[in-house]
FIDRENTI-525871 format. One line per field, with one value per residue (C-alpha): residue in three letters; x, y, z. Coordinates in steps of 0.25 Angstrom, whole numbers, plus 2048, in hexadecimal, padded with zeros to 3 digits. Layout:
r	c(ALA, ...)
X	c(X, ...)
Y	c(Y, ...)
Z	c(Z, ...)
This chain:
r	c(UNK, UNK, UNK, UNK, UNK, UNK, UNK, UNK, UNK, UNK, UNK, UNK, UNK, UNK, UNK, UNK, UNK, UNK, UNK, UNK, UNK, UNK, UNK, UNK, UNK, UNK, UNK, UNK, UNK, UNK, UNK, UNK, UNK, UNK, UNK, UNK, UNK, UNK, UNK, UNK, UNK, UNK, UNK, UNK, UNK, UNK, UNK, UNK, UNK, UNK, UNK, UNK, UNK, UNK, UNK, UNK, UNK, UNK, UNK, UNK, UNK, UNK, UNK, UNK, UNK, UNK, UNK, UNK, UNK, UNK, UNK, UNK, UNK, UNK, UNK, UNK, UNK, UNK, UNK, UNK, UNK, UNK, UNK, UNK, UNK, UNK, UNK, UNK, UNK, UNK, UNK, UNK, UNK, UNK, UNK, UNK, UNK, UNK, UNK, UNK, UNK, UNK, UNK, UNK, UNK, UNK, UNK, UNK, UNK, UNK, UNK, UNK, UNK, UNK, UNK, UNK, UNK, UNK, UNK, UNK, UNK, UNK, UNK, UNK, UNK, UNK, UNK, UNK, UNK, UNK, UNK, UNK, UNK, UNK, UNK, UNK, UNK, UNK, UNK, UNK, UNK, UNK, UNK, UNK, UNK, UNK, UNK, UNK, UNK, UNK, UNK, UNK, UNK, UNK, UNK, UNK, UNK, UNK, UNK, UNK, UNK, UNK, UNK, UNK, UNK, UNK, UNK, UNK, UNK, UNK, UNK, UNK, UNK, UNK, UNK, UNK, UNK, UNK, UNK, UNK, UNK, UNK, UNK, UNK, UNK, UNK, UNK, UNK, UNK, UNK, UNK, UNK, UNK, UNK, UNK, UNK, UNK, UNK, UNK, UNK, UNK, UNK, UNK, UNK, UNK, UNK, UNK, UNK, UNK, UNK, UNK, UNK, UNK, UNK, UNK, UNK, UNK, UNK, UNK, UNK, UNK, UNK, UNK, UNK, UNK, UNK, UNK, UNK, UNK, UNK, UNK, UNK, UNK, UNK, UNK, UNK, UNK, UNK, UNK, UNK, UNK, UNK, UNK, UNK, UNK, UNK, UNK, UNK, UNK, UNK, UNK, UNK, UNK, UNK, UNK, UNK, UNK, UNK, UNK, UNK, UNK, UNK, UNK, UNK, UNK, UNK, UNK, UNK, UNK, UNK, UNK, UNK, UNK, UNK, UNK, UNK, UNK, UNK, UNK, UNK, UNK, UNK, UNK, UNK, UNK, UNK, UNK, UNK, UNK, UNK, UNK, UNK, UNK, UNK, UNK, UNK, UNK, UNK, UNK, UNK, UNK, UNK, UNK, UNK, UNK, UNK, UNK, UNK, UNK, UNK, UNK, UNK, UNK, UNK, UNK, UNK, UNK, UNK, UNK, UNK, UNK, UNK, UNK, UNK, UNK, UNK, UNK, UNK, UNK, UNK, UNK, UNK, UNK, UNK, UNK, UNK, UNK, UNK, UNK, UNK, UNK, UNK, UNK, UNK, UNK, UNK, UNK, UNK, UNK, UNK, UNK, UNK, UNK, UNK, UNK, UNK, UNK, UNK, UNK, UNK, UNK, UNK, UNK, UNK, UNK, UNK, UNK, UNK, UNK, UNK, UNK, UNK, UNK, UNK, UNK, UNK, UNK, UNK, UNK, UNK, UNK, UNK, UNK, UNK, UNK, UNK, UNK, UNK, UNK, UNK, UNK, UNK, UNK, UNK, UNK, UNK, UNK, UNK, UNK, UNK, UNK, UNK, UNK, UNK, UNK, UNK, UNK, UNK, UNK, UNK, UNK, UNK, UNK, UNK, UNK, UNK, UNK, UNK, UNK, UNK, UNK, UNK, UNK, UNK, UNK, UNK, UNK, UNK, UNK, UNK, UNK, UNK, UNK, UNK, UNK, UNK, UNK, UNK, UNK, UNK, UNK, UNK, UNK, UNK, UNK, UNK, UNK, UNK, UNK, UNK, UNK, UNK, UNK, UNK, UNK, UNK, UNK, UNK, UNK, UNK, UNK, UNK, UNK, UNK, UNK, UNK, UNK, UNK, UNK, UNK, UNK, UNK, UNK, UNK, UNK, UNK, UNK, UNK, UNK, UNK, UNK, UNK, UNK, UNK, UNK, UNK, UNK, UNK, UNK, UNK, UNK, UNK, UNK, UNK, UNK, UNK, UNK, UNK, UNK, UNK, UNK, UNK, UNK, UNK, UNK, UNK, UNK, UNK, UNK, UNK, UNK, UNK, UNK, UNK, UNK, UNK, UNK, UNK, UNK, UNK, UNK, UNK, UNK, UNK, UNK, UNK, UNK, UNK, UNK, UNK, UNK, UNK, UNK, UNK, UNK, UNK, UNK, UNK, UNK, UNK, UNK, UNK, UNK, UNK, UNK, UNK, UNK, UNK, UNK, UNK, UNK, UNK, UNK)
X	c(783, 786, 78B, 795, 798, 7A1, 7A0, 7AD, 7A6, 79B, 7A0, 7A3, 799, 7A1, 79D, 78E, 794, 790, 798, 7A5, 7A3, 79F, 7AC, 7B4, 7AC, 7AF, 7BD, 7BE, 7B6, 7BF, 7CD, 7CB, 7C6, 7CF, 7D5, 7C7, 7C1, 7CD, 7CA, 7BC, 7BF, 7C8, 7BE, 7BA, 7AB, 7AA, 7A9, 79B, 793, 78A, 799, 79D, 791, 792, 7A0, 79A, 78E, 79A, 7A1, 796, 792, 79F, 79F, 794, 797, 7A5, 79C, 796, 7A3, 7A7, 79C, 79B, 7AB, 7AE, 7A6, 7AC, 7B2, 7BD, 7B8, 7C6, 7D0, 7C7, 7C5, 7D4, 7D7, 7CA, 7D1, 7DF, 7DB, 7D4, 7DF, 7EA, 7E2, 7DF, 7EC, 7F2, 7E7, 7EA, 7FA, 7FB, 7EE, 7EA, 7DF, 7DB, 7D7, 7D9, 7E7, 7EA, 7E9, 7EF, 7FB, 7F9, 7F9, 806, 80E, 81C, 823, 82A, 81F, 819, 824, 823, 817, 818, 819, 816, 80B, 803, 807, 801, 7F3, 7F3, 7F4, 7EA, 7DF, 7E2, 7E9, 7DD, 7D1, 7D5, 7DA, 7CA, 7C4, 7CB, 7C8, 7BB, 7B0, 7A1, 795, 794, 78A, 788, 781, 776, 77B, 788, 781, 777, 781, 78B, 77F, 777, 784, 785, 775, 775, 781, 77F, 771, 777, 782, 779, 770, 77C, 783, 776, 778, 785, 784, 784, 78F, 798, 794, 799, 7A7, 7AA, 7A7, 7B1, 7BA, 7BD, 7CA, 7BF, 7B9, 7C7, 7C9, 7BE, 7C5, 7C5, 7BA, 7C3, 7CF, 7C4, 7BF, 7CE, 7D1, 7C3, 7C6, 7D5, 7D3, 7C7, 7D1, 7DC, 7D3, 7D0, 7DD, 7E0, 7D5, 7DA, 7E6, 7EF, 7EE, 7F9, 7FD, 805, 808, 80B, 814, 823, 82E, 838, 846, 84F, 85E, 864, 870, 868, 85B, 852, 851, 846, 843, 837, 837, 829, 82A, 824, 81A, 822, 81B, 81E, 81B, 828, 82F, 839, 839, 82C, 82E, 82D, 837, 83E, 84C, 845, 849, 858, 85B, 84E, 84F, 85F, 85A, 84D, 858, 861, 854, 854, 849, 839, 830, 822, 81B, 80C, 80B, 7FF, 801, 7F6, 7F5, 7F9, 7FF, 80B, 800, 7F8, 801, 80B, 803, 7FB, 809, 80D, 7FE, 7F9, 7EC, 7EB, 7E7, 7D8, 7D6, 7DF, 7D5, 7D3, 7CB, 7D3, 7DA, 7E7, 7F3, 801, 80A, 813, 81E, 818, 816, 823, 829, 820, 827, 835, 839, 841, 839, 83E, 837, 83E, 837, 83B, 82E, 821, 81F, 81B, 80C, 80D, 811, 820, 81B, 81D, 82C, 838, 837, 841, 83E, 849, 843, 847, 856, 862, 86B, 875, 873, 865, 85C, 858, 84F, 84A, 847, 850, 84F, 84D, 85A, 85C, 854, 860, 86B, 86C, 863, 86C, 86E, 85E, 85D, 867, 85E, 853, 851, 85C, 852, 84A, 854, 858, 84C, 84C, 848, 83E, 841, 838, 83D, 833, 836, 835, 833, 82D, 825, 81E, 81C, 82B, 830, 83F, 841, 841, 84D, 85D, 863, 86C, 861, 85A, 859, 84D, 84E, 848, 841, 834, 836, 829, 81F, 814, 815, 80A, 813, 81E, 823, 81E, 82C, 832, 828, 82B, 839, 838, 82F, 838, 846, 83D, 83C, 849, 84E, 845, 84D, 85A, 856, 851, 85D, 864, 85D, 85F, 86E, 86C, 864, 870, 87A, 872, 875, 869, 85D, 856, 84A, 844, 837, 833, 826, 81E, 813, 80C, 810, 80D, 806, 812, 805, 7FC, 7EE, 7F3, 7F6, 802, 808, 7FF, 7F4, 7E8, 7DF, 7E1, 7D4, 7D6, 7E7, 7EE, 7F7, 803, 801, 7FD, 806, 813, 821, 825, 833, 838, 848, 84C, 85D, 863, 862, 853, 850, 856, 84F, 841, 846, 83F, 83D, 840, 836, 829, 82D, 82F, 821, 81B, 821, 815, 809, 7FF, 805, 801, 804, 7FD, 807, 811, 80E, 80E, 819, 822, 81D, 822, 82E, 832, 82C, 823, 818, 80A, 7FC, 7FB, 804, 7FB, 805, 7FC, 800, 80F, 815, 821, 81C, 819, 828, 830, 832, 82E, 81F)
Y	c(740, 74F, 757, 761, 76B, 779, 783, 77F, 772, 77A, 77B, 789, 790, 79B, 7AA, 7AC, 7AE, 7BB, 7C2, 7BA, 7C1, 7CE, 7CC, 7CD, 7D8, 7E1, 7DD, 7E2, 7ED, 7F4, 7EE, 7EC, 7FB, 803, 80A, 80B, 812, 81A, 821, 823, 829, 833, 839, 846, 843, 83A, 848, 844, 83B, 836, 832, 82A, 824, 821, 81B, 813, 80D, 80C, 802, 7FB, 7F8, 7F6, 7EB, 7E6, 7E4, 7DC, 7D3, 7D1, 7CF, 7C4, 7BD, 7BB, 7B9, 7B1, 7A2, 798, 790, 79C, 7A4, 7A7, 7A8, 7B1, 7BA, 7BC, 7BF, 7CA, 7D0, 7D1, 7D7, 7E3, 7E3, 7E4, 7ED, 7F5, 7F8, 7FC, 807, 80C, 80B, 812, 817, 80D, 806, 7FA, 7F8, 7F0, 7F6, 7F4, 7E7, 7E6, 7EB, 7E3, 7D6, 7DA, 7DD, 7D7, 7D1, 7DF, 7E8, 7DE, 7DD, 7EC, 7F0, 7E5, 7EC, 7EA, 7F2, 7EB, 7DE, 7E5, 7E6, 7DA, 7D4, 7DB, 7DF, 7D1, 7C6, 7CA, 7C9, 7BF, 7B7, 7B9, 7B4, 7A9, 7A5, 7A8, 79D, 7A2, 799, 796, 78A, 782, 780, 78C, 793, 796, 79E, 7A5, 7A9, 7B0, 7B3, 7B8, 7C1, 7C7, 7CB, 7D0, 7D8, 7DC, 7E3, 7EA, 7F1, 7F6, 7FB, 802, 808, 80C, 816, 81B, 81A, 829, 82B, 820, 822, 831, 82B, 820, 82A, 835, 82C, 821, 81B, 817, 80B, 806, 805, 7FC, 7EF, 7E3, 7E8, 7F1, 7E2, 7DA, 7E4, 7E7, 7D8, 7D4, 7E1, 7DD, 7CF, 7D4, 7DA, 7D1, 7C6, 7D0, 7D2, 7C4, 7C2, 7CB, 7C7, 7D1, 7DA, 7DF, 7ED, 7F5, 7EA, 7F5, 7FB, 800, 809, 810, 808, 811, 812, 804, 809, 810, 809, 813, 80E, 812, 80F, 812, 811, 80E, 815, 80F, 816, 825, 831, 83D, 844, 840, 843, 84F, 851, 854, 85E, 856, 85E, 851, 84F, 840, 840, 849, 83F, 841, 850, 851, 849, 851, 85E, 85A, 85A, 849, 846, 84C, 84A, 849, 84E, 84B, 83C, 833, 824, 81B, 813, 815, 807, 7FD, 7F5, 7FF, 809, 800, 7F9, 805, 80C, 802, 802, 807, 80A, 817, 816, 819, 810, 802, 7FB, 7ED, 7EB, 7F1, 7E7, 7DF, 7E6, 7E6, 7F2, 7FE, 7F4, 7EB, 7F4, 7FA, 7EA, 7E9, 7F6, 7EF, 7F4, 7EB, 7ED, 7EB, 7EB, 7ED, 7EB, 7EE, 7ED, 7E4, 7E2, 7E9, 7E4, 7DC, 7E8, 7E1, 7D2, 7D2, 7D9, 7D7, 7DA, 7D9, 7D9, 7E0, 7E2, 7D2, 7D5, 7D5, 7DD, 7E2, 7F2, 7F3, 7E7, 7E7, 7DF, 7D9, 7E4, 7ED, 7FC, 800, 802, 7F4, 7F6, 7FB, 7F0, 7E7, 7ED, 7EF, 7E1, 7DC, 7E8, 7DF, 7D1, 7D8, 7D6, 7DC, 7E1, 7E8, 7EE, 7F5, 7FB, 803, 7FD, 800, 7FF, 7FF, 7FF, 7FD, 803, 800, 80D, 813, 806, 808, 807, 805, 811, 810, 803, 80B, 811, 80C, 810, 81B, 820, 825, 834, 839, 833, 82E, 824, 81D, 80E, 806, 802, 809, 816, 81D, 81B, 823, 830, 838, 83D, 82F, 829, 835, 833, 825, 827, 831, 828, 81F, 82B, 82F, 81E, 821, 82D, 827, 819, 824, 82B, 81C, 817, 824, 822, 814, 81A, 824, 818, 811, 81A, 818, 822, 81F, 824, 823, 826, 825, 824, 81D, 814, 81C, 824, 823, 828, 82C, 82F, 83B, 839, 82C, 825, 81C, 815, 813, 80C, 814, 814, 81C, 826, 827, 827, 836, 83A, 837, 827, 82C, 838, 831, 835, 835, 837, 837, 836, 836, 834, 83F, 833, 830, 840, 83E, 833, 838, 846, 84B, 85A, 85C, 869, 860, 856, 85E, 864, 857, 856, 85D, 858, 84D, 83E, 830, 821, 822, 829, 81E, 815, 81E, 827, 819, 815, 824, 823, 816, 81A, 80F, 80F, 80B, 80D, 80B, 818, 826, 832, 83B, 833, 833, 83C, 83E, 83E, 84E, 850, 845, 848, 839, 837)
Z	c(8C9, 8CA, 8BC, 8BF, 8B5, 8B2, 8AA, 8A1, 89F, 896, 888, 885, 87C, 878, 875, 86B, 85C, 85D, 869, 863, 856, 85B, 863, 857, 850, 85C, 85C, 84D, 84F, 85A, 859, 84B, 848, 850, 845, 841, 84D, 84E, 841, 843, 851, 84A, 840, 841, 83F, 84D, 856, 85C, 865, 858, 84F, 85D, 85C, 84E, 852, 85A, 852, 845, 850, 853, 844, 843, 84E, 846, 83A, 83F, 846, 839, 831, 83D, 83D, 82C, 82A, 838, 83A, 844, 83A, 839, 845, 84B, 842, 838, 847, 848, 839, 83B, 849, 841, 834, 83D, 845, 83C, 834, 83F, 843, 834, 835, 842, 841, 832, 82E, 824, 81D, 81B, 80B, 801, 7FB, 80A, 80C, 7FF, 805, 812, 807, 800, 80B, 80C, 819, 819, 81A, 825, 82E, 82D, 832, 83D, 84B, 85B, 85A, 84E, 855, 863, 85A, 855, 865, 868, 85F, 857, 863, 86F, 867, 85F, 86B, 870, 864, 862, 871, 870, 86B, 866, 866, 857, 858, 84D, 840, 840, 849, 847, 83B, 841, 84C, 83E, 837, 843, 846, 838, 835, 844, 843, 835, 837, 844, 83D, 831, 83C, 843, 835, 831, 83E, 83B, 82D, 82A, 832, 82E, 81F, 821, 828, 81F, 814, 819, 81E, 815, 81C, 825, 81A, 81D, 82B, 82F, 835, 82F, 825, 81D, 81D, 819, 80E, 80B, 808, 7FF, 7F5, 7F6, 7F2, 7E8, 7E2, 7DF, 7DC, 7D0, 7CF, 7CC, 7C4, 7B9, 7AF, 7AF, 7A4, 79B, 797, 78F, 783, 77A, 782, 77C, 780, 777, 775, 77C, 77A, 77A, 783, 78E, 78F, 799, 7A7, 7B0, 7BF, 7C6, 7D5, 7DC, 7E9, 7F6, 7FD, 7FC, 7FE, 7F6, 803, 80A, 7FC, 7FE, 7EE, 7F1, 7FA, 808, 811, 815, 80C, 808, 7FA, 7F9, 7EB, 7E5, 7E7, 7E3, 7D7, 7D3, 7D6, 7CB, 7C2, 7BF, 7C7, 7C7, 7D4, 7D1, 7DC, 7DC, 7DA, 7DE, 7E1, 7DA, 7E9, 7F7, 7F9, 7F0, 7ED, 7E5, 7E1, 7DA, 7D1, 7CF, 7CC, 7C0, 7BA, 7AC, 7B4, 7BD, 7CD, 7CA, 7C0, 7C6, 7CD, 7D0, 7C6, 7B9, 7B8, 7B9, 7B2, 7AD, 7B2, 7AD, 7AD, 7A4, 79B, 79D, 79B, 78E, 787, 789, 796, 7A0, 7AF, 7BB, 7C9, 7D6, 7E4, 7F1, 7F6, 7F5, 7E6, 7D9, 7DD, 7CF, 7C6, 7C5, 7C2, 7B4, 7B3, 7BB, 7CA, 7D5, 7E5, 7ED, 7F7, 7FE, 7F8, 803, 803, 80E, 80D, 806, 80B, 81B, 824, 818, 810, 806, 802, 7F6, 7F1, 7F0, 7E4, 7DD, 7E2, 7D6, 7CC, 7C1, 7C2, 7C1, 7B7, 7AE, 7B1, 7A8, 799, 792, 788, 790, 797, 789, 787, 796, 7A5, 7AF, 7BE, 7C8, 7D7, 7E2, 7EF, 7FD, 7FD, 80B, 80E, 81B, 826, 829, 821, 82B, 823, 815, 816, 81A, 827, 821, 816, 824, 824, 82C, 83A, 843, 83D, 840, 841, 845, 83A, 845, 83E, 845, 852, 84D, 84D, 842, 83C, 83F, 837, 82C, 82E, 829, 81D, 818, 81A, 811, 807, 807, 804, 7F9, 7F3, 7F5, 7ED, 7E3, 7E3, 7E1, 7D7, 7CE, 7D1, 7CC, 7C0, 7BC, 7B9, 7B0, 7A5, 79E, 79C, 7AA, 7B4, 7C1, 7C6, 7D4, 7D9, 7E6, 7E8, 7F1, 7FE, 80D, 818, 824, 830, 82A, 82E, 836, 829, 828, 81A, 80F, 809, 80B, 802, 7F5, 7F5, 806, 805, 80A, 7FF, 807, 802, 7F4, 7F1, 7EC, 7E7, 7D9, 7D1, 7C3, 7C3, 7B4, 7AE, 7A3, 79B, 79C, 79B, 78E, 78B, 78F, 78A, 796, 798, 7A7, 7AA, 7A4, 7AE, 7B7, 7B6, 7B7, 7C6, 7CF, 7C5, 7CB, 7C7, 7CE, 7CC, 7BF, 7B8, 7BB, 7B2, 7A6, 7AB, 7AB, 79D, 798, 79D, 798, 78B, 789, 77E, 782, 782, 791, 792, 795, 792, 79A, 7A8, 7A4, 7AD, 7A4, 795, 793, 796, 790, 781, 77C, 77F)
């Protein structure tokens, strides 16, 4: 009897363990590491054969040490869907970095982690959709057709393990020869560290998780128990708003002497000498998730760190000396400053002239607030109120979406959330319509302010600015040692009623003297305590920007 046989009647024995993985490390290596190749190309030290060479031997390494990371994070019991999740993490990483210029670290993905559904659909496009089909939908496509030789029992170890000690050993040989080099590079370069696909993710997760694990772990502390405020006249209790502005840089600020006409209200209120511009302020963070907090904190930037703890905010303390506290939010939260005092979202309201495709400007948070003003403790209210209204702002990358059609005055605009494909004045355009929507709301809530007939007082101040395209760096985020002063330099303005002068008996040329001196975020939470006149141990006269010129101190 005569056998016949094919070559589809062999069982198939698939690709050796090895070449599969190595597959995948090229993969993230290359597709995965444009933005990092990109910039390494760039520099000004790769000018000879021996740094091309060193390029390629860092590519090799770096080959070498993803084949490592594959073959200890990806067994066959999870092979293809941990492949896919490694491909679209670079990816998607990849493709932030090259379109704005970012970093991927741990306030980043902390960022990433709070974003709402508006700030996803907004930075949705055709061409991070094209990225994803092609460096994430053909390779992934391959891997998952694609069936290696594990073996069983001993040998699918030794295939993993043989992979990692092999690859291991070959890398250290190969950074041992580009050591110096790459030393000086990472060393003189250091967005570098955080460019390194899907390393800098991976890194970026484990410290972000680290640390809001410890977060957890520790109570919350109280502060300011002692605190009091002065009983101010039973008919006009004081009023104060404070207004935490969203990603606003003082340099597209015409107060602060921007040649652009971005903010007429603020400038026509400063010229009838009600309001002060304090020019040289530094933000505590480059991103909401950072600043805010940090904004609101008895601790200064240097000093909050995950590990000092777990604190109440300026507006407990505030809340404790009597004060009735208020939260607006037109945006994505108070990051937990507001939790334990009454807060308000406005930003899901409707509302047929101030909401719009699901989001609401940030006048909205003016409709109604007499009306929730009068839902808090009567008692309270008495003794003064605290506003705090949290912008929209300039939100990024859709700045057009910041401001209403007819608060439009620097046209064209740039309308794609792929800022590095538009023109650069378009793209300026847009920012500074955003600017000047900030300077009108300004303008309304002082209007709002003047017929409350009450002693009252704004101030004004962002969480930290923005980068518009200077050294092809988009939106924010960087971080803080390595962030351009664009994202860090931020506007800050103190409005302050006849009424308050009085109450504050403020001498107008010291204030005015305090303008142009150095201030930050650190000065916040003192500056608001002195203001309100609140008593407590916490408070450091030396950081109150005010103190040396009200007469009660």
């Amino acid at each position: 009897m005569q056998l016949k046989w094919s070559r589809s009647s062999i069982p198939a024995q698939g690709r050796h363990p090895w070449v599969v993985s190595l597959g995948l490390a090229l993969a993230l290596s290359t597709l995965g590491n444009v933005p990092f190749w990109w910039a390494l190309s760039q520099l000004p030290e790769i000018n000879s054969l021996r740094a091309y060479a060193g390029l390629i031997g860092i590519w090799a390494a770096l080959t070498l040490l993803l084949w490592v990371f594959v073959n200890v994070v990806i067994w066959p019991w999870w092979r293809k869907p941990v492949g896919v999740v490694l491909l679209v993490m670079s990816m998607t990483a990849s493709y932030f970095m090259v379109m704005y210029g970012v970093v991927i670290d741990p306030t980043m993905v902390a960022n990433a982690m709070q974003t709402n559904t508006a700030e996803v659909r907004d930075l949705l496009s055709l061409t991070l959709l094209l990225t994803l089909v092609i460096g994430v939908g053909v390779p992934s496509l391959w891997w998952w057709r694609l069936e290696p030789r594990t073996g069983l029992g001993w040998r699918r170890w030794t295939h993993q393990l043989g992979a990692v000690a092999l690859g291991s050993v070959l890398a250290f040989m190969l950074l041992l020869l580009v050591f110096q080099d790459l030393a000086s590079l990472m060393r003189n370069h250091t967005n570098l560290r955080y460019m390194v696909n899907p390393f800098n993710t991976v890194y970026a997760v484990g410290r972000l998780a680290k640390s809001e694990q410890a977060q957890r772990q520790q109570p919350l502390q109280p502060i300011g128990d002692d605190a009091s405020a002065r009983l101010p006249n039973a008919k006009a209790p004081p009023v104060l708003v404070l207004v935490v502005g969203e990603t606003a840089r003082a340099a597209n600020f015409g107060i602060a002497g921007y040649p652009r006409a971005t903010t007429p209200q603020l400038q026509a209120l400063q010229a009838r000498g009600d309001l002060y511009y304090f020019s040289q302020v530094q933000s505590c963070g480059t991103n909401t998730q950072v600043s805010v907090p940090c904004m609101f904190s008895h601790q200064n930037r240097n000093t909050r760190t995950d590990s000092a703890g777990n604190y109440e905010s300026l507006l407990d303390v505030l809340y404790k000396a009597g004060w009735a506290v208020l939260w607006l939010d037109n945006q994505s939260g108070c990051k937990g400053v507001c939790d334990r005092v009454a807060h308000f979202d406005t930003s899901r309201l409707k509302h047929p002239f101030l909401c719009e495709a699901g989001e609401c400007w940030d006048e909205i948070m003016l409709d109604g607030l007499s009306e929730r003003l009068a839902l808090l403790i009567p008692e309270r209210r008495a003794r003064g109120t605290v506003v705090v209204m949290h912008q929209m702002g300039s939100h990024g990358p859709a700045y057009y979406k910041r401001s209403p059609p007819n608060q439009k005055k620097f046209l064209p605009e740039c309308t794609s959330n792929a800022l590095s494909s538009c023109e650069k004045q378009a793209l300026i355009n847009a920012y500074d319509n955003s600017i000047a929507y900030t300077d009108h709301f300004l303008g309304q809530v002082v209007q709002w302010l003047q017929t409350q007939h009450q002693p009252t007082a704004l101030w004004y101040v962002s969480d930290h600015g923005e980068s518009l395209g200077e050294n092809g760096i988009y939106l924010h985020g960087m971080p803080y040692k390595m962030a351009p002063k664009e994202q860090t330099h931020v506007p800050m303005a103190l409005w302050v009623s006849q009424s308050m002068r009085q109450r504050w008996a403020l001498d107008d040329a010291c204030l005015r003297t305090q303008q142009g001196k150095p201030w930050s975020h650190d000065n916040l939470f003192h500056t608001l305590l002195g203001s309100a006149d609140v008593k407590t141990g916490l408070y450091q006269p030396e950081l109150d920007m005010t103190r040396a010129c009200r007469a009660y101190k």
